[in-house]
FIDONU-529600 format. One record per residue: y, z, x of N, C-alpha, C in turn; residue number from 1; residue in three letters. Coordinates in Angstrom, 3 decimals. Each point is the difference from the previous one (the first is absolute). Example, Ala and Ser with C-alpha at 12.3 -4.5 7.8 and 13.67 -1.06 7.14 Angstrom:
BEGIN
n_c2 n_c3 n_c1 ca_c2 ca_c3 ca_c1 c_c2 c_c3 c_c1 resi resn
-5.690 7.800 13.190 1.190 0.000 -0.890 1.200 0.000 0.900 1 ALA
1.050 -0.720 -0.350 1.190 0.060 0.820 1.090 0.730 -0.770 2 SER
//
This chain:
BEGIN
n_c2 n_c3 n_c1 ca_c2 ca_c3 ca_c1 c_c2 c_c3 c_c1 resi resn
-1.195 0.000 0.828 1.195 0.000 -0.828 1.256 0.000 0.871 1 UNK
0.220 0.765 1.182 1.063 0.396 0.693 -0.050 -1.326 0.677 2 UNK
-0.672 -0.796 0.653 -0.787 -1.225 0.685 1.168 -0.963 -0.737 3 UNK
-0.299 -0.490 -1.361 0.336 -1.221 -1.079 2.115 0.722 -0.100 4 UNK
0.198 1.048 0.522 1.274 -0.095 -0.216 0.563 -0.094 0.530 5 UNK
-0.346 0.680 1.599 0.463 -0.473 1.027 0.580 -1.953 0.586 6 UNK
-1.281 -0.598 -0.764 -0.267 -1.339 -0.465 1.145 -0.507 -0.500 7 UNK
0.669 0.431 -1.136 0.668 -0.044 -0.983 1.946 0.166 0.713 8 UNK
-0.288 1.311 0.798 1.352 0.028 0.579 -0.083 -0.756 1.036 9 UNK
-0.974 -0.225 0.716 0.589 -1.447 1.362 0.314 -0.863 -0.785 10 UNK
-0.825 -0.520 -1.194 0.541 -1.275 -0.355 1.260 -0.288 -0.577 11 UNK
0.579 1.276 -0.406 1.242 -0.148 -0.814 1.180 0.041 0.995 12 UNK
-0.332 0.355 1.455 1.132 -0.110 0.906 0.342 -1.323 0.852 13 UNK
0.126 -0.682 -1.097 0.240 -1.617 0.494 1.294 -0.224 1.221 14 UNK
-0.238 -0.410 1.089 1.121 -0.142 1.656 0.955 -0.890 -0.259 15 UNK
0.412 -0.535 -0.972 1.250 -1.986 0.401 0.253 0.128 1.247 16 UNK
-0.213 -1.202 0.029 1.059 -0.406 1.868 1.203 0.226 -0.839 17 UNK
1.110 0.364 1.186 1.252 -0.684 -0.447 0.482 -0.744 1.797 18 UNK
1.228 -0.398 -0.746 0.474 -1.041 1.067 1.407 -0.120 -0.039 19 UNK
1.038 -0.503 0.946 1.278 0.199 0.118 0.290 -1.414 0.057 20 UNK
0.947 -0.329 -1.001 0.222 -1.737 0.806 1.691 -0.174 -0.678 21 UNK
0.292 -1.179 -0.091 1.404 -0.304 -0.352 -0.229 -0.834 -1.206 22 UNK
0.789 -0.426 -0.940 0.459 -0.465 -1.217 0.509 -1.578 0.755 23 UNK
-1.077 -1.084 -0.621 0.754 -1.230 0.812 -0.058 -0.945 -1.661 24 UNK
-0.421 0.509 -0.919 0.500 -0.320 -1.751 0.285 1.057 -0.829 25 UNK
0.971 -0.455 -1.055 -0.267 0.902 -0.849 0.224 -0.909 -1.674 26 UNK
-0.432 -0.930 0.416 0.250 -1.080 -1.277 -0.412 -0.059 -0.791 27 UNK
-1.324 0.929 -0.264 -0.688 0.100 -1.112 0.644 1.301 -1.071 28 UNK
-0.419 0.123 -0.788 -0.237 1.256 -1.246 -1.157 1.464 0.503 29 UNK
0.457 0.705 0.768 -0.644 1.200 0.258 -0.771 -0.347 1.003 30 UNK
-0.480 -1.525 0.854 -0.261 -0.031 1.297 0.520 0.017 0.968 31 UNK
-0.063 0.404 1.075 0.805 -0.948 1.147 -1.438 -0.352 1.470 32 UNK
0.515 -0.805 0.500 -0.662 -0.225 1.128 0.389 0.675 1.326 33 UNK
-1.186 0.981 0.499 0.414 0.687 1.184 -0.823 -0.413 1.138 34 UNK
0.734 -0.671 0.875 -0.532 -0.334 1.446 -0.238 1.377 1.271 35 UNK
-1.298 0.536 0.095 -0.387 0.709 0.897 -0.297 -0.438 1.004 36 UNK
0.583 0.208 1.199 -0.321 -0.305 1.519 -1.158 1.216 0.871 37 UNK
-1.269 -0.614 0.421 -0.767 0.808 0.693 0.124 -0.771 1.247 38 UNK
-0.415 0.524 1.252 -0.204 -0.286 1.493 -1.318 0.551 0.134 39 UNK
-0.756 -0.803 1.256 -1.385 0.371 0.423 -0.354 -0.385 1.163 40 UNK
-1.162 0.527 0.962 0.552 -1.100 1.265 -1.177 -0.952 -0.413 41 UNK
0.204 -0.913 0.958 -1.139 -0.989 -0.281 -1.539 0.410 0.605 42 UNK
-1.011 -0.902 -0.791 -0.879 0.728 0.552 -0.661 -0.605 1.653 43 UNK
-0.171 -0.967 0.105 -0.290 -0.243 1.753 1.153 0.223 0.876 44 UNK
1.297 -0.205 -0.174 1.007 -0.321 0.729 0.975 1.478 0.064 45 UNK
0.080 0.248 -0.798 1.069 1.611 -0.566 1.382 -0.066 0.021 46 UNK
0.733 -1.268 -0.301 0.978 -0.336 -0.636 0.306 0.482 -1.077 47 UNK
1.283 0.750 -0.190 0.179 0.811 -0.868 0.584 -1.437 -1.223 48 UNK
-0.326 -0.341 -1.781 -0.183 -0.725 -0.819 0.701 0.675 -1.083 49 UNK
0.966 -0.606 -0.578 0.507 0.316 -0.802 -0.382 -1.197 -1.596 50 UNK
-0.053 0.831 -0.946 -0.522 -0.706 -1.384 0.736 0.542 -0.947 51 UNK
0.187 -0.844 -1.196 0.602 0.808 -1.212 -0.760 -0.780 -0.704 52 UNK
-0.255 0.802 -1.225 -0.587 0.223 -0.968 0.744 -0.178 -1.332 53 UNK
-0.385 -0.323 -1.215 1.479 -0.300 -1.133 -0.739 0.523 -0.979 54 UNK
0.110 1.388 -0.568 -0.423 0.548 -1.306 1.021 -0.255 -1.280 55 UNK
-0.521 0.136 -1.134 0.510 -0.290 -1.477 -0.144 1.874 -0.616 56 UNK
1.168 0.171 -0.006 -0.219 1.525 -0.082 0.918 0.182 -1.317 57 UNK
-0.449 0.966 -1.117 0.620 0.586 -1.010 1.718 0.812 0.063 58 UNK
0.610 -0.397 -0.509 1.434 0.712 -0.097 0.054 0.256 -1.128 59 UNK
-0.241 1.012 -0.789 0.382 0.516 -1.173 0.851 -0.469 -0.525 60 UNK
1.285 0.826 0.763 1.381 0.369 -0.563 0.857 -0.966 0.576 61 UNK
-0.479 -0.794 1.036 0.509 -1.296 0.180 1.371 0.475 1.219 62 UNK
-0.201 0.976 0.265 1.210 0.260 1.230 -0.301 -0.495 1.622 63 UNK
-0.743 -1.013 -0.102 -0.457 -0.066 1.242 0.818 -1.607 0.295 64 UNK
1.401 -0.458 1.385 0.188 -0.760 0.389 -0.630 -0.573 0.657 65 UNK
0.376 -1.680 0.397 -0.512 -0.408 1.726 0.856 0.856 0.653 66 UNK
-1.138 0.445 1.230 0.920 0.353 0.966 -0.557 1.354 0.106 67 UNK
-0.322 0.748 -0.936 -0.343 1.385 -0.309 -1.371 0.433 0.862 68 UNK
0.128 1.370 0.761 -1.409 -0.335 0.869 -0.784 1.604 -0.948 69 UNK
-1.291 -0.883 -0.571 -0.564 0.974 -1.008 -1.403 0.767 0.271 70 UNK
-0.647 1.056 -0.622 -1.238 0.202 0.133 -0.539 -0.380 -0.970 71 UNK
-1.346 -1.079 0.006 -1.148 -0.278 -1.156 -1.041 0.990 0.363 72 UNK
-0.668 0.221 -1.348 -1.139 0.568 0.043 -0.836 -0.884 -0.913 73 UNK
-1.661 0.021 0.515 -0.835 -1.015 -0.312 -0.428 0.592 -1.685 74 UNK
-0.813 -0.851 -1.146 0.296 0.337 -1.045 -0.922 -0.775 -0.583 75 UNK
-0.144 0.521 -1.161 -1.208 -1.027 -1.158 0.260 -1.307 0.094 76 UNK
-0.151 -0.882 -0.208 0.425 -1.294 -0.373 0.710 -0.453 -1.245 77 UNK
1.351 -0.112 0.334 1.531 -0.090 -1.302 -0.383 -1.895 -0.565 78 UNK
-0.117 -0.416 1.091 0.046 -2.037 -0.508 -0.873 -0.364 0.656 79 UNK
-0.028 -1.222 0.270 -0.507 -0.953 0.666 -0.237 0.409 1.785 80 UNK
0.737 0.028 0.245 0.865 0.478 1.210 0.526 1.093 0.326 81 UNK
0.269 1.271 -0.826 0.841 0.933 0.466 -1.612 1.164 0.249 82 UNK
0.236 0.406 1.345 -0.513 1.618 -0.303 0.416 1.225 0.684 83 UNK
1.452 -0.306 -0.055 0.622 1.200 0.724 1.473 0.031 -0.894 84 UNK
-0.105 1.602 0.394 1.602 0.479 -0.759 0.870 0.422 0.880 85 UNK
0.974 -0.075 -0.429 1.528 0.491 0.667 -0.175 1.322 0.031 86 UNK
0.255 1.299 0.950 -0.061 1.098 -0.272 1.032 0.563 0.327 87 UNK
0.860 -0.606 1.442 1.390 0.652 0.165 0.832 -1.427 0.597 88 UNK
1.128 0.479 -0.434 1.239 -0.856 0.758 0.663 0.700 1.183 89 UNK
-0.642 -0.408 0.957 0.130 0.731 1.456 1.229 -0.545 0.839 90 UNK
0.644 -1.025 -0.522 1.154 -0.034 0.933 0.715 -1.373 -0.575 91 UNK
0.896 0.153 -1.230 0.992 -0.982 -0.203 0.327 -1.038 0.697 92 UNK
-0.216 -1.403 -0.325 1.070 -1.076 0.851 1.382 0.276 0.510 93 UNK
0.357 -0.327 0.485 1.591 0.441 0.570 0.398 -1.614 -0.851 94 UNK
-0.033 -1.101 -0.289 0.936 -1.068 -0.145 -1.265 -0.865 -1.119 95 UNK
0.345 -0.481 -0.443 -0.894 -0.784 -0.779 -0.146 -1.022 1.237 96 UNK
-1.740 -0.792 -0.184 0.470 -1.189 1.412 0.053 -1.109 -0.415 97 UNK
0.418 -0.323 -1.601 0.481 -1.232 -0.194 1.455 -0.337 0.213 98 UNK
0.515 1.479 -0.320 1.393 -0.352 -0.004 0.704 0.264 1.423 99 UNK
-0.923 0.250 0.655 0.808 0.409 1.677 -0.882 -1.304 0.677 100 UNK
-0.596 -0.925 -0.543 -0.387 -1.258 0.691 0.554 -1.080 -0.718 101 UNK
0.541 -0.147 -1.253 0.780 -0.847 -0.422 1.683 -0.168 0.777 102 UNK
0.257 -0.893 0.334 1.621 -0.316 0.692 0.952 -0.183 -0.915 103 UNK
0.853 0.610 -0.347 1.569 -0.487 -0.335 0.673 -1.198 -0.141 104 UNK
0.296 -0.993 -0.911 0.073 -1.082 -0.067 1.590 0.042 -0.297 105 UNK
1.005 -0.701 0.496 1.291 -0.205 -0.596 -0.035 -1.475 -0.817 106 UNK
//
C-alpha cells in the first residue's frame, strides 16, 4: 500500500525544462516566437558551436514584445506547434527594433 503511493507522488512531480531566449515575433494572438541560443563544443574537434532554436510559446495576457528576453516553460501541447508557456518577462526591450531600424525620410 505505502509502495503504490509513493508511486503516485513521483509521478505527480512532473520537472518542465525551462529555457531563456528573446522575443524575435509577436504577431500572433497570445503567441510569440522565442529564439533560444545554446553553445556546445564540437564533438571530434572542440570548437565551441553556437545554435538557436525557435519555439512557439503561449502569452496569455499578450504583454510580451520583440525584443523582450523571456523565460518559457515546457507544457501540454496548446496547437499544432506550441508546447511551451511564457512564465516571466525577464528583461524589457529598450527600443522597439522596427522602429530604431527604420530611417527618417524627408
Amino acid at each position: 500500500m505505502a509502495e503504490t503511493t509513493q508511486k503516485a507522488a513521483a509521478a505527480s512531480e512532473v520537472h518542465h525544462q525551462t529555457k531563456v531566449g528573446v522575443v524575435v515575433s509577436d504577431k500572433m494572438q497570445k503567441t510569440v516566437v522565442v529564439s533560444v541560443e545554446r553553445t556546445f563544443a564540437h564533438a571530434r574537434y572542440g570548437k565551441r558551436i553556437r545554435r538557436t532554436t525557435r519555439f512557439l510559446a503561449h502569452d496569455e495576457k499578450g504583454e510580451c514584445k520583440a525584443g523582450d528576453l523571456v523565460a518559457i516553460t515546457e507544457t501540454r501541447p496548446l496547437s499544432k506547434l506550441k508546447r511551451w508557456r511564457v512564465t516571466q518577462v525577464l528583461e524589457k526591450a529598450s527600443v522597439a527594433p522596427a522602429a530604431a531600424a527604420a530611417p527618417k525620410s524627408a
